[in-house]
KOLKOL-524635 format. One line per 10 residues: number of its first residue (from 0); their letters; for each residue x, y, z of C-alpha. Coordinates in steps of 0.1 Angstrom, whole numbers. Each point is the difference from the previous one (the first is absolute). Layout:
NUM	A	X:Y:Z | ... .
END
This chain:
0	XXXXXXXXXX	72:-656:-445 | -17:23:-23 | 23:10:-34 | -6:24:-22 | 16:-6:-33 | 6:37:-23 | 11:2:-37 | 6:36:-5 | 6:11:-36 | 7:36:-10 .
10	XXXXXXXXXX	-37:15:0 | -16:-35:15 | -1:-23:32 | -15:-28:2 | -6:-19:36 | -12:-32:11 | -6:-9:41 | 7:-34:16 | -11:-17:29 | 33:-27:-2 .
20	XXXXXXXXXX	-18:-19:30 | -20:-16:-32 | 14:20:-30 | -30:16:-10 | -7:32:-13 | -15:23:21 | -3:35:-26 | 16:10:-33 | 1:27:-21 | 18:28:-21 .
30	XXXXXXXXXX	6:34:-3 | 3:15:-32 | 12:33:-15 | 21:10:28 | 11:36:-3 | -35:12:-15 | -29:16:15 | -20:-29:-13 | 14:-29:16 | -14:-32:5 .
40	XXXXXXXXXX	-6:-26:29 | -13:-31:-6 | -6:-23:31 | -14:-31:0 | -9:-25:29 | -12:-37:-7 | -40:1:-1 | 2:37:-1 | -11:24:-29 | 34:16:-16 .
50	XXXXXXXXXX	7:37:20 | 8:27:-28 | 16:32:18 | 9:30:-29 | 18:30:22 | 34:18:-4 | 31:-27:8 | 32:23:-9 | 23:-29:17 | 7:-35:6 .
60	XXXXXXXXXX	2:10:41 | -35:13:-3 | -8:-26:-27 | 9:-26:34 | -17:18:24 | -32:3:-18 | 4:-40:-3 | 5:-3:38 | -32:23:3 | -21:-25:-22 .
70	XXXXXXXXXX	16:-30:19 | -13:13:33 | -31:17:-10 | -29:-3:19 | -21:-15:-28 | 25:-12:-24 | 29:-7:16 | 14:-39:20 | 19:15:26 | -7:14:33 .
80	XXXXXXXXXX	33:19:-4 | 31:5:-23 | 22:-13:27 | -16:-32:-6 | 23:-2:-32 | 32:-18:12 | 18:1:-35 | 8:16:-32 | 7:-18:-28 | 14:15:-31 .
90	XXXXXXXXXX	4:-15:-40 | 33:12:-14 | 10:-8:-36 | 36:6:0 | 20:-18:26 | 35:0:-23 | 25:-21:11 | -6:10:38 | -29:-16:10 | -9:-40:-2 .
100	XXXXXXXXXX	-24:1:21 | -27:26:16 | 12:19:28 | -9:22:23 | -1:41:1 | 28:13:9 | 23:33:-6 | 25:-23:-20 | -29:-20:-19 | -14:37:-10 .
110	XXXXXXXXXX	33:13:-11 | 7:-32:-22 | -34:1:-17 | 6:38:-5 | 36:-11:-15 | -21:-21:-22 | -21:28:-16 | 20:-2:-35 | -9:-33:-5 | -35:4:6 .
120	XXXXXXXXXX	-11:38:-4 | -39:-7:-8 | -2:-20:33 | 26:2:30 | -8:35:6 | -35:-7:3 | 6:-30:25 | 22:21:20 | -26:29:2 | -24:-27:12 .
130	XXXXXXXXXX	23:-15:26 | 5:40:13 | -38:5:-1 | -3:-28:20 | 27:11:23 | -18:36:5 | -37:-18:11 | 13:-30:17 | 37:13:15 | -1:-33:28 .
140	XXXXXXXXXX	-10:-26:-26 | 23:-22:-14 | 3:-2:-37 | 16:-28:-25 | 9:1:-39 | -7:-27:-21 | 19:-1:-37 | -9:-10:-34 | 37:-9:-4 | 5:-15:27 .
150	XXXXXXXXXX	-11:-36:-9 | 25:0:-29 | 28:7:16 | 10:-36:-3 | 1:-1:-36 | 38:-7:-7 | 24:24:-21 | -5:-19:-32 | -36:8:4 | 3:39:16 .
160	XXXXXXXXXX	31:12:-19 | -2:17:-35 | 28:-3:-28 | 12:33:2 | 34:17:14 | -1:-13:34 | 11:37:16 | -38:9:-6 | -8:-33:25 | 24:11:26 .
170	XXXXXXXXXX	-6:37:-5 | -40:6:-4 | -17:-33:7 | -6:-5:-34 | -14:-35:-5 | -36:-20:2 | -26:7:33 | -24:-16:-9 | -34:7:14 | -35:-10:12 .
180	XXXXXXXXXX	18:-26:25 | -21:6:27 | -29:-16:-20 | 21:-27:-12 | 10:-8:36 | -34:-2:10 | -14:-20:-29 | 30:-26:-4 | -13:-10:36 | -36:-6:-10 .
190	XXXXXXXXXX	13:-20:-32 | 23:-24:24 | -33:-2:23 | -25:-6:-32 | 29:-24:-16 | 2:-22:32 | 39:4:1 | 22:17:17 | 12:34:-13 | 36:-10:2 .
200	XXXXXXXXXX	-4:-31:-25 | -22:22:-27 | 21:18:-33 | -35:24:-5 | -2:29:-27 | -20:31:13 | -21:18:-24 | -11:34:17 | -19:17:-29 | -15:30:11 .
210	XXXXXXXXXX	-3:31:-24 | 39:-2:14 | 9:-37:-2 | 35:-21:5 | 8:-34:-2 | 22:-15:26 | 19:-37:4 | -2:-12:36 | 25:-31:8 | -8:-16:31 .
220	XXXXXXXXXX	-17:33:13 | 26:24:-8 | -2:26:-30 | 23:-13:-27 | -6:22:-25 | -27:28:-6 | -9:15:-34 | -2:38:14 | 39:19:1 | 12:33:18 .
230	XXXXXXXXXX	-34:9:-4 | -37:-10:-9 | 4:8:-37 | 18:-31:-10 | -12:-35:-9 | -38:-6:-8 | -20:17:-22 | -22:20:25 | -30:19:-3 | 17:33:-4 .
240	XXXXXXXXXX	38:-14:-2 | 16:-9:-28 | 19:-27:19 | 31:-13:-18 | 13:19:-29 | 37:6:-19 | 16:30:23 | 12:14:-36 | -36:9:-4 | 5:28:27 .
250	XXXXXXXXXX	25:17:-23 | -13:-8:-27 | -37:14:6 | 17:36:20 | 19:3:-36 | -33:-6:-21 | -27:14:16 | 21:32:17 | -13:-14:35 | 17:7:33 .
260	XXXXXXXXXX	13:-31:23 | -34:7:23 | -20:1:-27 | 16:-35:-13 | -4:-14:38 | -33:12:0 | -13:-12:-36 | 18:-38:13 | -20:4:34 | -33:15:-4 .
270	XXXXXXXXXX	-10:-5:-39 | 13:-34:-10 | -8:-32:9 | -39:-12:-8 | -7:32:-3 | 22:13:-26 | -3:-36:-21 | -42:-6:4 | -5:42:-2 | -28:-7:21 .
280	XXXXXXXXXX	7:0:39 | 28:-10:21 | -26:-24:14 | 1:-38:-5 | -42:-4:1 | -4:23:-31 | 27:-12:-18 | -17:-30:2 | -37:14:-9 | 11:17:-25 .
290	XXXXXXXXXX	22:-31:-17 | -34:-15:4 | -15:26:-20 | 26:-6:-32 | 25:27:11 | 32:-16:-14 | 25:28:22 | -12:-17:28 | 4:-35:-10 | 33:10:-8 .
300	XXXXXXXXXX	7:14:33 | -17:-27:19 | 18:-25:-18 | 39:18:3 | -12:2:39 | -9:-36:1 | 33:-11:-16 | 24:19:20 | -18:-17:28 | 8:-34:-8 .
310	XXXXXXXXXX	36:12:-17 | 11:5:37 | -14:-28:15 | 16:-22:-26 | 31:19:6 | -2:-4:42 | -4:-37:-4 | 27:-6:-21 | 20:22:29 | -19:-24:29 .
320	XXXXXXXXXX	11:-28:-22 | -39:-12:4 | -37:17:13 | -24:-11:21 | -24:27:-2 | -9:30:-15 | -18:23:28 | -25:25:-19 | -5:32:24 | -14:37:4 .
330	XXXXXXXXXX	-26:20:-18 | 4:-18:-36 | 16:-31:8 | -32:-7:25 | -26:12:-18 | 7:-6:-37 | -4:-39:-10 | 3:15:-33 | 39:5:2 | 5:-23:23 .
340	XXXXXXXXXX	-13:-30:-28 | 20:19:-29 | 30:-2:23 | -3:-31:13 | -7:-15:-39 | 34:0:-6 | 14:-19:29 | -13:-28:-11 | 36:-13:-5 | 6:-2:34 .
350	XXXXXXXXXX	-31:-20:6 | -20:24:10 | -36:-9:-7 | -27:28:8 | -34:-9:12 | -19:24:-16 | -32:-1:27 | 24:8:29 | 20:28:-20 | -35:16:-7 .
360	XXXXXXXXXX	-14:-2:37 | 2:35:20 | 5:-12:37 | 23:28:16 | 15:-28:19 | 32:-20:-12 | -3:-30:-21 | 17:-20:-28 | -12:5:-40 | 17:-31:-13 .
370	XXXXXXXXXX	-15:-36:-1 | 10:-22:27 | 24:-21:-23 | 18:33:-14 | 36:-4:4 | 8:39:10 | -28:18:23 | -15:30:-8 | -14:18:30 | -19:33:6 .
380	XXXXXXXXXX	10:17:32 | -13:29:6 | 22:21:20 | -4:27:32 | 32:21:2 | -18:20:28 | -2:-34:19 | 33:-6:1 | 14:33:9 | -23:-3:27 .
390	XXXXXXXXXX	11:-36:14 | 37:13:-7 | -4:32:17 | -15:-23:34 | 28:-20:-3 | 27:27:0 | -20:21:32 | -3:-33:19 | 36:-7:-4 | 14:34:9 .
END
């Protein structure tokens, strides 16, 4: 079965193709600047130069079809025709309460994710336009929807609930999401496989640390707890997130600075975090270059992101009552041995012993960075969201 996996954002969509006979990857790409006269396709197909296309994309239904084009072109493409595409598969960040699981497309599943807008305005609406662009170019071809909530929905209400009037619970939803789980649900599988041990025995803290990043506690291969809230603002320092903060600040800074709510919400999203602290990038790698170079902002910033890090870990094996493993993944938590060491240098309570050569190898495949006698693993796995939308979205056609 071939599966093409979509994440559409609001001006973006990215794809990825899959032969699920062997789970490789047949093309990706992106398209970029949707709505503009210069859009841009990139397509890329394994031992293939990259494809650059620049032409006028004024919608994510032509932004699909010029992806279908590229997929069956002559030259280009890996398909003889688009009817060789037997599934759809869709990321969705906010599943709410409604959704444990991925599902497939239908007229209910649409009208809950639209119900779902409010609590995720800067993504649902971009999902669903995907899912109808998808609907307009390929109207026979089943589609599923995978969620980024979905894997926590088994935290427990001491976990998801918030300390506030419980009318706002039962009213508007108000209480922790939590987010990123389809990469934890991936990962936690490769850390059972690397560990030797099966997933349901394991008490694993997640780090996904990405320029958005979220710790989560997995007991016996359920989400327990997970540092992210109603939304992707709360918990870790982030590259452009302030993470965790006093909510009297809100008030506070509207009453000081003459700022409006948005511009609050948009200072906490978009110009805090690394950014705001180093005043150099949002970017972990020149944070660290320019720390290296004496800039004493960004050792600050490096070092508050460092110890928030290991603040929630500490505070997710307390909840475990015990760790196993601490499970490094995406873009900064694979690639920067940097962090990872800092991190990891204050675990050493828990027995965790760092081997130094492994945590400064770049393999790209999974693999443990403590010493053989270390008491608590730590583990890089790097993670493939795309993958597992993919295998879930098989799963979900096969069984319909």
């Amino acid at each position: 079965m071939k599966v093409l996996v979509i994440n559409s954002g609001s001006s973006s969509l990215k794809y990825q193709l899959y032969d699920m006979e062997d789970e490789s990857v047949m093309a990706k790409g992106r398209v970029e600047r949707i709505g503009m006269e210069s859009s841009i396709l990139s397509h890329e197909v394994e031992n293939k130069p990259e494809i650059r296309e620049v032409s006028e994309i004024l919608d994510h239904t032509t932004a699909v079809r010029k992806v279908l084009d590229m997929l069956t072109h002559r030259d280009f493409g890996v398909l003889g025709s688009i009817r060789e595409i037997q599934a759809v598969g869709h990321r969705v960040v906010h599943g709410g309460e409604s959704f444990g699981e991925s599902a497939l497309v239908t007229q209910e599943v649409k009208l809950e994710i639209r119900r779902l807008f409010d609590l995720a305005p800067l993504h649902n609406p971009a999902h669903m336009t995907g899912i109808t662009a998808v609907e307009a170019n390929l109207p026979d071809v089943p589609q599923a929807v995978v969620f980024d909530t979905a894997f926590h929905q088994s935290m427990p209400p001491t976990s998801y609930l918030y300390a506030i009037p419980t009318v706002l619970y039962r009213k508007h939803k108000i209480r922790r999401y939590g987010f990123h789980g389809t990469s934890v649900d991936y990962v936690v599988r490769g850390a059972a496989e690397l560990l030797g041990r099966p997933l349901a025995d394991l008490k694993l803290v997640v780090c996904h640390i990405g320029n958005g990043a979220s710790c989560t506690a997995v007991l016996h291969g359920k989400s327990y707890d997970t540092s992210m809230g109603m939304t992707p603002l709360e918990g870790l320092m982030m590259g452009t997130r302030s993470g965790d903060l006093d909510p009297a600040v809100v008030p506070f800074t509207i009453n000081k600075e003459d700022l409006t709510l948005n511009e609050v919400n948009s200072m906490l999203n978009k110009h805090s975090g690394l950014l705001a602290v180093s005043g150099v990038s949002s970017d972990m790698r020149e944070v660290v270059q320019a720390m290296n170079e004496g800039n004493e902002s960004a050792r600050l910033a490096f070092e508050m992101y460092a110890y928030r890090i290991r603040k929630y870990i500490g505070a997710y094996a307390a909840a475990m009552n015990g760790l196993d493993a601490v499970v490094f993944t995406a873009g900064v938590g694979e690639n920067s041995d940097v962090l990872r060491k800092r991190v990891c240098e204050g675990l050493s309570f828990f027995g965790l012993a760092l081997d130094e050569q492994r945590n400064a190898e770049r393999s790209g495949e999974p693999r443990k960075i403590t010493t053989d006698d270390s008491k608590v693993a730590a583990l890089v796995v790097p993670t493939n969201e795309e993958l597992l939308i993919a295998r879930d979205t098989y799963r979900l056609v096969r069984q319909s």
